[in-house]
N, C-alpha and C positions, 0 to 999 in steps of 0.2 A: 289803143284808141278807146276811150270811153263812152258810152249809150246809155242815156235813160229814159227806162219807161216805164208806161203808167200803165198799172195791173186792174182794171177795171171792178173792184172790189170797195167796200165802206172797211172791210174785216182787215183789222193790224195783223191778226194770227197766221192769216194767207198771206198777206203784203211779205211777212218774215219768211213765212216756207216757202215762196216761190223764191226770193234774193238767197235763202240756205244753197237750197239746190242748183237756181242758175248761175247763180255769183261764183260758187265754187267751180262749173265749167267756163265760164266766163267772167274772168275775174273785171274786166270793164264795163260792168252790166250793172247800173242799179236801178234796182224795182222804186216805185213810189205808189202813193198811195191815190186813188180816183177822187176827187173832189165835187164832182158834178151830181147832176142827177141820174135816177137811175133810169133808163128806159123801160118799158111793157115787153118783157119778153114773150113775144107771141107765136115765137117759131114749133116747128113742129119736128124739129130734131133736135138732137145736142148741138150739131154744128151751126144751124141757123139761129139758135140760141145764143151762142158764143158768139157768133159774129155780131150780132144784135149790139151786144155789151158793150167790145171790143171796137166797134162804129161809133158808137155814143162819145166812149172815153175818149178817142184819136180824135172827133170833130169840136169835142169841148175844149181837149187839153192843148189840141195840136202837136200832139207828141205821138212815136209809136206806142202801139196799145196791145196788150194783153189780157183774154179774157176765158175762163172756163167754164162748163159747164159740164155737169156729171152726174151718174146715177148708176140705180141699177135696172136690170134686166133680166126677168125670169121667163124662161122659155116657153112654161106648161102657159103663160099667161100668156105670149104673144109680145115678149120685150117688155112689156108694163112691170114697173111700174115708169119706168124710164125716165125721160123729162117731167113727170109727176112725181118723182121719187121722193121731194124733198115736201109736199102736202099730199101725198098719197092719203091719210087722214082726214083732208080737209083744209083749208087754207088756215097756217096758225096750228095746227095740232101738233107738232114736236116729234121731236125723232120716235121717242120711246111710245107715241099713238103709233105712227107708221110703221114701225119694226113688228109691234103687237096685231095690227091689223093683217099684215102682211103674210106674218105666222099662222095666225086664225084661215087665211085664204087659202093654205097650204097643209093644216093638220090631219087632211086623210092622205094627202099625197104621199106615196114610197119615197125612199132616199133615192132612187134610182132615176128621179122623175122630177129630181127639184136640182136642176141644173141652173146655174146663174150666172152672169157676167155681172163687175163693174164697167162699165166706161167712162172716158171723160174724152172732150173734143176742148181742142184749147186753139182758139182764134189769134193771130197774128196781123193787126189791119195797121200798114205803112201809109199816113196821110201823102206824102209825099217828101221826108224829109233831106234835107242838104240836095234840094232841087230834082231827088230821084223822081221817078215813076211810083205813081199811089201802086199801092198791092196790098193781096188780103191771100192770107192760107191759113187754112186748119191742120193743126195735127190730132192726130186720135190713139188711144190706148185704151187696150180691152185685158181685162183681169177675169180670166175664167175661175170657177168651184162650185161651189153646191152652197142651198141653204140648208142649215142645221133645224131640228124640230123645235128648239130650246135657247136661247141666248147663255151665251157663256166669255167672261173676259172683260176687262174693266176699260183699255185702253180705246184710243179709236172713236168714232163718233155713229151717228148714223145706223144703218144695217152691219157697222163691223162683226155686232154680236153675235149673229145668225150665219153672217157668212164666213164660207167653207174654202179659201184657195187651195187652189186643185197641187200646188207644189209643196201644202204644210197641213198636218193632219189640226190644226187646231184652228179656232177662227180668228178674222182681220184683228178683232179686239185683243188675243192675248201674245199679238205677234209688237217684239219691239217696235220701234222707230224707228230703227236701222232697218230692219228687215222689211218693214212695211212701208219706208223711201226706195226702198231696191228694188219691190216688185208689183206693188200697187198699180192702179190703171192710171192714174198720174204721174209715177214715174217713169211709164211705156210711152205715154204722151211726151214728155219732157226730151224721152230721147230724140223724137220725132223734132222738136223745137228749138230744140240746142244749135243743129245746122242752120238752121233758118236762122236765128238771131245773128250767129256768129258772121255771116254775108253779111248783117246789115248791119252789123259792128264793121267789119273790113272797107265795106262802103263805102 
């Protein structure tokens, strides 16, 4: 049986890497791209965030919806920069302000004391299709390591630079593609997701 749905994003790049990953557990799965507009994401988690997205797209599109949201998380801070993660800078300031700012926030701190997570919460909201019962689930996936004092590594986006996963001595930036779809907070999530779609593929 075949399902499609709409990945609550403008971004072609995401549209492709969420169909890589779920297409391949789910061969009757295809992603598509959100068309609508975007909602105020005003939530004050990752997950009320993701649902936010994920409500918009399913009420626009009328299809199920797919939405993430992600960041990081440093401890000595109190989880910040978190759902700020992506204008930690400023609204508009770009990875490479945020990464720099972030570093500066942290250059007296010891190695031993710059503990981090990524997370991502990835929303699931069923309008009600083929007469089912509407439903709404999150899944969540947490990438522990450390931040580095120094950016180092070309790959990757974001804080890859600086960040340290606790199962590779190098950071998120100079780990493959392979290895950074095996163990990333996105594809902890995705494990989480996989069952869930696959019910409402069987559906």
């Amino acid at each position: 049986m075949s399902l499609e749905i709409v990945l609550a994003t403008h971004n072609a790049h995401k549209v492709a890497e969420f169909q890589k990953i779920l297409g391949a557990a789910l061969p009757g799965l295809s992603i598509v791209a959100y068309d609508g507009p975007e909602p105020v994401e005003d939530g004050v988690s990752f997950a009320e965030n993701a649902l936010i997205k994920a409500r918009a797209a399913a009420e626009h599109t009328g299809k199920i919806a797919l939405a993430d949201d992600s960041g990081i998380c440093v401890d000595l801070l109190g989880g910040s920069p978190g759902i700020f993660s992506a204008r930690w800078a400023g609204a508009g300031a770009g990875d490479t302000a945020n990464l720099e700012l972030l570093l500066a926030q942290l250059s007296d701190i010891a190695p031993e004391h710059r503990a981090a997570q990524f997370n991502c919460h990835i929303a699931i909201v069923n309008p009600g299709i083929g007469g089912g019962e509407p439903s709404e689930e999150v899944a969540s996936g947490i990438w522990p390591g450390t931040l580095a004092a120094a950016r180092s590594g070309e790959n990757g986006f974001g804080y890859d630079p600086i960040f340290l996963p606790s199962e590779y001595e190098v950071s998120a930036a100079e780990l493959t593609p392979e290895q950074k779809n095996s163990s990333s907070h996105r594809a902890r999530a995705f494990e989480r997701v996989i069952p869930v779609l696959q019910r409402l593929i069987e559906g």
